[in-house]
N, C-alpha and C positions, 0 to 999 in steps of 0.2 A: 382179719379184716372182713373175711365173711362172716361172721355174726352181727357184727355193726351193719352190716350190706341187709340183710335178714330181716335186723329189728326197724329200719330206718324201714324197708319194703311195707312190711307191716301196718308200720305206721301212716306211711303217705296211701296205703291203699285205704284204710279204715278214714282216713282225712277226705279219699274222694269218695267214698262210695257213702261217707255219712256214718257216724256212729248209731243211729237212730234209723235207721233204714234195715231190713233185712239183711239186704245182701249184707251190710255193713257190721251187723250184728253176728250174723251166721263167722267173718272173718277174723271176729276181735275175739270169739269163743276159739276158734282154733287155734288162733294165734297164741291166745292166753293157753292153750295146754300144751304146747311149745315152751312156754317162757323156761319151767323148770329147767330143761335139756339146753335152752339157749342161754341164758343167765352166766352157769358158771366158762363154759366157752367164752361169754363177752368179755367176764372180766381176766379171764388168763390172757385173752387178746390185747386187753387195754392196760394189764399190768409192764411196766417198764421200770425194771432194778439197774442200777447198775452200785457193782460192789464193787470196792479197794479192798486186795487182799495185799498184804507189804510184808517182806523181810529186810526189817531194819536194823542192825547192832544185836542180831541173836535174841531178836523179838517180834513176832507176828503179829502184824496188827490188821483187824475188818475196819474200812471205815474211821483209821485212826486209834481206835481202842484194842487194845492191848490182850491177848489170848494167853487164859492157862491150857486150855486144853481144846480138842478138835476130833470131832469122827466125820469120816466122809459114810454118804450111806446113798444103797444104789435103790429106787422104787418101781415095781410096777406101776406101771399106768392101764385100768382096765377102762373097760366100755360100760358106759351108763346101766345097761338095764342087764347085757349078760354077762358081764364083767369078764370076758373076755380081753386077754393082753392082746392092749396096742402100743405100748412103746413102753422108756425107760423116762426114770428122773431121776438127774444126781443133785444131790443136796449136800454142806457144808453145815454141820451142826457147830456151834462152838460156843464155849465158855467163856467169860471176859473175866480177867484178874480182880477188876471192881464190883464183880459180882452180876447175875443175870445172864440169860443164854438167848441164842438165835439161830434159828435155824433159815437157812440161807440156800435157795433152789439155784444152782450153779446152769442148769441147763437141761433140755428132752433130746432125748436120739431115741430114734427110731430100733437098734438093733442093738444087741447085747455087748458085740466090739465094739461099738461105738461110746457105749457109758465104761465101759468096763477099760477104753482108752483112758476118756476122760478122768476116768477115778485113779490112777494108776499116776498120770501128771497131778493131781491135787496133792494125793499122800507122798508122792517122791519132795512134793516143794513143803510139807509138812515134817517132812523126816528129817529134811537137810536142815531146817530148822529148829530140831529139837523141841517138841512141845513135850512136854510132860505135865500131867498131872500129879498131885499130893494123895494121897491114900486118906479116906475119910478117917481114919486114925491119928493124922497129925495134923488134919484140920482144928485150928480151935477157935 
């Protein structure tokens, strides 16, 4: 929410003070070398999933569609310019039966127990359900 709070600032300042005006101009420079650093925050803020994950009759399904195969996988999260770790991302890879993959952001935590909970509850409800994949050898 604070990036929308940010850009919307921005903007209603550049809206009083006159685009065409100094001051007005001096703000819409700054702002504008800001957008980089604020952009991809806005839209992780404004992004909203939500996934069906299902174990139905000894088959997994995302969203309805049907899974052959599944990796959970843990990500750093660094910082913009020193890339420096600030948190974690777990994410749900998977393969659908009918062909096509997705990769699917499950959730951030801040500390290493905390994804490393989370991943731990994904591949237990992955296990119970048996996913396996085919060996590219018996693909045909």
């Amino acid at each position: 929410m604070a990036p929308l709070l940010a850009l919307g600032g921005w903007i209603a300042a550049i809206a009083f003070l006159g685009p065409t005006s100094l001051y007005g101009m001096i703000v819409l420079g700054v702002g504008a070398g800001f957008l980089p650093w604020l952009l991809p925050k806005l839209s992780a803020a404004l992004r909203i999933f939500e996934v069906t994950l299902r174990h139905e009759q000894g088959v997994v399904r995302v969203d309805q569609e049907p899974l052959e195969a599944a990796r959970v996988e843990t990500r750093v999260l660094t910082t913009f310019f020193t890339q420096d770790p600030k948190g974690y991302s777990l994410s749900l890879w998977v393969l659908f039966t009918q062909g096509g993959s997705r990769d699917v952001e499950l959730g951030r935590f801040a500390t290493l127990l905390e994804v490393s909970q989370a991943s731990w509850t994904i591949e237990a409800f992955l296990a119970r359900a048996s996913i396996k994949s085919q060996s590219a050898s018996r693909v045909r």
